[in-house]
C-alpha positions as CSV (number, residue, x, y, z in Angstrom):
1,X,-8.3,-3.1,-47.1
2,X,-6.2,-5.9,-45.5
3,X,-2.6,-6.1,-45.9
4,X,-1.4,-8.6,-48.3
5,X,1.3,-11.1,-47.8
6,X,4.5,-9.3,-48.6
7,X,3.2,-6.5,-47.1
8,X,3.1,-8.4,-43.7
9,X,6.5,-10.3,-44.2
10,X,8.0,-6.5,-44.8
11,X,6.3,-5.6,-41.2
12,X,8.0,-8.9,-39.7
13,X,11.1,-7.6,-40.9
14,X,11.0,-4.3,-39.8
15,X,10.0,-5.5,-36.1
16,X,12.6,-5.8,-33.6
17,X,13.2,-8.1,-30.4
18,X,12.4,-4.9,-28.4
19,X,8.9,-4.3,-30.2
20,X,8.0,-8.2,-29.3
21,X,8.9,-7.7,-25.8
22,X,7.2,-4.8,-25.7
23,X,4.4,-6.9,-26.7
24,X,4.7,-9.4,-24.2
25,X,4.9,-6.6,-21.6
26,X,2.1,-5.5,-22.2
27,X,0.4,-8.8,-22.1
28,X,1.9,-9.4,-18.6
29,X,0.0,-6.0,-17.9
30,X,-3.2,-6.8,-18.8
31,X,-3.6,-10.7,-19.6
32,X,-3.6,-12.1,-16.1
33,X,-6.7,-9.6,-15.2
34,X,-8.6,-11.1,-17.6
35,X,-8.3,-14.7,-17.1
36,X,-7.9,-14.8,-13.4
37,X,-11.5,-13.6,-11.8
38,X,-10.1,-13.2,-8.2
39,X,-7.0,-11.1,-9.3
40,X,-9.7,-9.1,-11.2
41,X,-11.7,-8.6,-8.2
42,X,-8.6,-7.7,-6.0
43,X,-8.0,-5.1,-8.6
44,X,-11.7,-3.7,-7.7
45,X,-11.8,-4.0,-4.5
46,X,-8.2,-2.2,-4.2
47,X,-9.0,0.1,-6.6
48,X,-12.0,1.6,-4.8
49,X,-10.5,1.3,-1.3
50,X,-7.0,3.6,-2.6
51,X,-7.5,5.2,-5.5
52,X,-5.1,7.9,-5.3
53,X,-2.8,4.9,-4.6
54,X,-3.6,3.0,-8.3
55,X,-4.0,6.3,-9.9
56,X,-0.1,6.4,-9.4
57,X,0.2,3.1,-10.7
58,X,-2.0,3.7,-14.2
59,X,-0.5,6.3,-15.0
60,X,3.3,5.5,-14.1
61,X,3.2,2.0,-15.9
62,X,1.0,3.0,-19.0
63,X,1.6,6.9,-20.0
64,X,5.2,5.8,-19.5
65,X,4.9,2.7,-21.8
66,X,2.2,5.1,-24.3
67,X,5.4,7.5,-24.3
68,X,8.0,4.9,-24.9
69,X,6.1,3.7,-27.7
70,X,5.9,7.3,-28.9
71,X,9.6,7.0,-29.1
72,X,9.9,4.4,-30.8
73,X,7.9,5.7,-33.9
74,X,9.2,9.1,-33.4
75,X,13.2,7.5,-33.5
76,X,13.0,4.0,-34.0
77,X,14.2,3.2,-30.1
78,X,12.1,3.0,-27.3
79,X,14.2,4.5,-24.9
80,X,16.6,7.2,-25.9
81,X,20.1,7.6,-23.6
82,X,18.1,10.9,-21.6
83,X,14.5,9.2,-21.8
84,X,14.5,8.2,-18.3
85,X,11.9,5.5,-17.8
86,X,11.8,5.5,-14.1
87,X,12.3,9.2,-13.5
88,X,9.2,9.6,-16.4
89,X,7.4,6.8,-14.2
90,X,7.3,8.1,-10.8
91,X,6.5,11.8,-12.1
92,X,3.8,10.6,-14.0
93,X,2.0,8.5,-11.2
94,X,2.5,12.2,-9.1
95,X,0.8,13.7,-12.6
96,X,-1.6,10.7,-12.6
97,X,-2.9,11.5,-9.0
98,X,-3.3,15.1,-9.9
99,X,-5.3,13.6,-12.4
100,X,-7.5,12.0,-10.8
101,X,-8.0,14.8,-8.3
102,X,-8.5,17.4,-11.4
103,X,-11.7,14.7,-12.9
104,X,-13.2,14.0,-8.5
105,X,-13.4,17.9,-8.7
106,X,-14.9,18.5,-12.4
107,X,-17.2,15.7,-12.5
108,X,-18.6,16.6,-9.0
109,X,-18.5,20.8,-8.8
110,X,-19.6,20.6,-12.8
111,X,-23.0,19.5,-12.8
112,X,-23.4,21.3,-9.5
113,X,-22.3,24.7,-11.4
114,X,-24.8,23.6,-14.3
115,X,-27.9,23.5,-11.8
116,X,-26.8,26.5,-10.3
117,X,-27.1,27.9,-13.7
118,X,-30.3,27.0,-14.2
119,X,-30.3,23.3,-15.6
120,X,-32.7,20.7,-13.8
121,X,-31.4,17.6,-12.0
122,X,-28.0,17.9,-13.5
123,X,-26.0,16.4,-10.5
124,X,-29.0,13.3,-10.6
125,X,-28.8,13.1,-14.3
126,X,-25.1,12.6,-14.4
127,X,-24.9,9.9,-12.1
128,X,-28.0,7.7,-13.2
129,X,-26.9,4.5,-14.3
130,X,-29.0,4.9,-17.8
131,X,-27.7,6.9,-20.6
132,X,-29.6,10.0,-21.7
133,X,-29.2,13.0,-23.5
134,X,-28.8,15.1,-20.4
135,X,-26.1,12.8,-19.3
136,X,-24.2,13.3,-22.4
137,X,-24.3,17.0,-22.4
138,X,-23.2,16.9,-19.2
139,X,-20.3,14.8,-19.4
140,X,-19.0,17.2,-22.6
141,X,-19.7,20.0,-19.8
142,X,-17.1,18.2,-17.4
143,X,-14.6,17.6,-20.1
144,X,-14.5,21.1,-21.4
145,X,-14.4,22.6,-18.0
146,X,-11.7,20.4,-17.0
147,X,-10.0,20.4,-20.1
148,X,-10.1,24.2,-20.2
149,X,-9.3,25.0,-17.0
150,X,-6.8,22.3,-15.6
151,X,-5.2,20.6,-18.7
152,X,-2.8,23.1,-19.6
153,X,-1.6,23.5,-16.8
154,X,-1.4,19.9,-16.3
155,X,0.0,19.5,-20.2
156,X,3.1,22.7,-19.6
157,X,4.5,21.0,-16.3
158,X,4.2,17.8,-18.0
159,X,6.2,19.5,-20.6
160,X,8.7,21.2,-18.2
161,X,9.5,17.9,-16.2
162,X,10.6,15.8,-19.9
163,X,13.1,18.7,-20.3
164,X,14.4,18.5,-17.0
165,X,14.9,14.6,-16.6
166,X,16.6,14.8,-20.5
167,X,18.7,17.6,-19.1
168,X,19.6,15.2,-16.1
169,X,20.5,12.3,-18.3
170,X,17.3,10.5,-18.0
171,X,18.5,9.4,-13.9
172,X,16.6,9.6,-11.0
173,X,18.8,12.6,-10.2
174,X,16.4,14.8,-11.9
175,X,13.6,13.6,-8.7
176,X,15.8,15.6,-6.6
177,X,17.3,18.4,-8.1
178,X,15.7,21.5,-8.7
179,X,13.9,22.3,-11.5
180,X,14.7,26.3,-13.0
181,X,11.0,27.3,-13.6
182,X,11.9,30.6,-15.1
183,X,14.5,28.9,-17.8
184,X,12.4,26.4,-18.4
185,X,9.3,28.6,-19.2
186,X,11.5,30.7,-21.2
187,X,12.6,27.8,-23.5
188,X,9.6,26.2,-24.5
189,X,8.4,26.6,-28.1
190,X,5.4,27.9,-27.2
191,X,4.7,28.4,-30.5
192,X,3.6,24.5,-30.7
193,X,2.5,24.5,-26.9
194,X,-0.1,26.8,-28.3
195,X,-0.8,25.8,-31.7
196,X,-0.8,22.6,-31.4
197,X,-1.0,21.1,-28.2
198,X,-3.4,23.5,-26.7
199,X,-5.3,24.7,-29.7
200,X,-5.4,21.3,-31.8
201,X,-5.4,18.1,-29.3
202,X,-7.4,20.1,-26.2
203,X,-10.5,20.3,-28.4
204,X,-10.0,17.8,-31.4
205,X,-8.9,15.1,-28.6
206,X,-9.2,15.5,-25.2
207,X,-12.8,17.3,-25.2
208,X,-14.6,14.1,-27.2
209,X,-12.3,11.6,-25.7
210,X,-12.9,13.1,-22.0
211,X,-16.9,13.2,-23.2
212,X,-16.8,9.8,-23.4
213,X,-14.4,9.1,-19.8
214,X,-17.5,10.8,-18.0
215,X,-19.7,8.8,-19.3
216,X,-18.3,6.1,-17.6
217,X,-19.5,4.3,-14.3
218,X,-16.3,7.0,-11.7
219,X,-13.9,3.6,-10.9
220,X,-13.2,2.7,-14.4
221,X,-12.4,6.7,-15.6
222,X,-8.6,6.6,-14.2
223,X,-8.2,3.2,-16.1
224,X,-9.4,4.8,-19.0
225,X,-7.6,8.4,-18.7
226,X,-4.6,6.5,-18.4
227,X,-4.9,4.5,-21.4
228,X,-5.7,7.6,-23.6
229,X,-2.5,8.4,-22.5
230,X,-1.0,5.8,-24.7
231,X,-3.2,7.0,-27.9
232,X,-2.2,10.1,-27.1
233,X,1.7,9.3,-26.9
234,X,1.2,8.0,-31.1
235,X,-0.5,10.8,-32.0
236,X,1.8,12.9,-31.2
237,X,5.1,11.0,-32.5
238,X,3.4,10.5,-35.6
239,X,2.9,14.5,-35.9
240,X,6.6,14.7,-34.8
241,X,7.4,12.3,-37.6
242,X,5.3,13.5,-40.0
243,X,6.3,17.4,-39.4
244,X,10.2,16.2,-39.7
C-alpha cells in the first residue's frame, strides 16, 4: 500500500538536515562508482590486488554509517556525545579484516571438510560459476560453520569495544587505552547477548543472509558482508525501540 499525501508531507517534516546529509553521504559513497566506468574498474582491480586493505575500508565507512543510522532510529541523533565515529571506524575496519579472514577460511576449509566427510566434488561444486543445488547447500554449510564457530566471538568483542569507546567519551583515546577484559565480560547482559543476539539474529539472519554471501562470485562477498552490516544496524535499533 503506498503512502498517501499527508502521510509523505508528515515524513518531510519529521526529516532533519542531518538525515538529508546523511543521504547525500551516502550518495558520495556509492554514486560516482556507478557512473564513472574507470573509477569502477580501479575499485576492481584494487580490490583484488589488497583486499585485507579495502576490507578495512567497507567495513570502517559502512558498519559505521549502518550503526549511525541505528542511532538515529534508536534516539533520534545520529551520533550521541560517547558514539565515537572514528574510534567506531577504525575498530571496525580491524573487525572488518577479521572478517574477511573468518569467510577466506570457511569458504575454503568448509567444502574441503564436506568431501572429507563424504560428499562428492564439494570444493568443485562451490566454485563453479553455475548455480546448482549442491552449490547452495554448500554455501548454507559455510555460513553455519562460520557463523557458529567465529561470529560470536566476533559479535561479544564487537560488543566489548562499543562499551569501552562510550566509556572513553567516544575519543580516539579509547584506541590506546586498555580495555578491562574481565569487567567488561562481567557487565554484559548476557541475558540478550544470548537470547537475542546469538539465539535470534545468528540463525534467523546471518545463516540465510550469509547463504546467500557464498553464493556470490569471492570479490564481491566483503562488499556485501559489509553492507548487511547496515541492515543489520536497523534491525537491531528497531528491536531496541520497540523493546523500550
Amino acid at each position: 500500500m503506498l503512502p498517501n499525501k499527508k502521510q509523505l508531507i508528515n515524513f518531510y517534516k519529521q526529516m532533519k538536515r542531518s538525515d538529508l546529509y546523511f543521504v547525500l553521504a551516502i550518495m558520495a559513497i556509492f554514486v560516482p562508482f556507478v557512473i564513472c566506468s574507470p573509477l569502477y574498474e580501479f575499485y576492481k582491480s584494487f580490490n583484488a590486488a589488497h583486499g585485507m586493505i579495502m576490507s578495512f575500508l567497507k567495513f570502517g565507512i559502512l558498519s559505521t554509517m549502518g550503526e549511525m543510522l541505528g542511532c538515529r532510529i534508536s534516539t533520534g541523533k545520529y551520533v550521541t556525545p560517547t558514539f565515537g565515529v572514528l574510534p567506531r571506524m577504525i575498530v571496525w575496519g580491524i573487525l572488518g579484516m577479521g572478517i574477511n579472514m573468518a569467510m577466506i577460511i570457511f569458504s575454503k576449509g568448509t567444502p574441503m571438510f564436506m568431501e572429507y566427510m563424504g560428499m562428492t566434488n564439494a570444493v568443485q561444486s562451490f566454485v563453479a560459476d553455475e548455480f546448482s543445488m549442491n552449490k547452495l547447500w554448500i554455501a548454507l554449510a559455510v555460513s553455519v560453520a562460520m557463523n557458529t564457530i567465529f561470529a560470536p566471538v566476533f559479535m561479544t568483542l564487537h560488543k566489548i569495544t562499543d562499551a569501552h569507546i562510550a566509556e572513553n567519551g567516544g575519543s580516539l583515546k579509547a584506541l590506546i587505552t586498555p580495555i578491562p577484559m574481565a569487567r567488561r565480560f562481567s557487565e554484559l547482559n548476557w541475558q540478550a547477548q544470548w537470547g537475542f543476539v546469538f539465539k535470534k539474529t545468528i540463525p534467523f539472519f546471518w545463516y540465510p543472509a550469509h547463504t546467500i554471501t557464498f553464493l556470490l562470485p569471492p570479490e564481491q562477498r566483503v562488499l556485501f558482508a559489509a553492507l548487511l552490516g547496515i541492515a543489520l544496524g536497523v534491525l537491531l535499533a528497531v528491536s531496541i525501540k520497540k523493546n523500550k
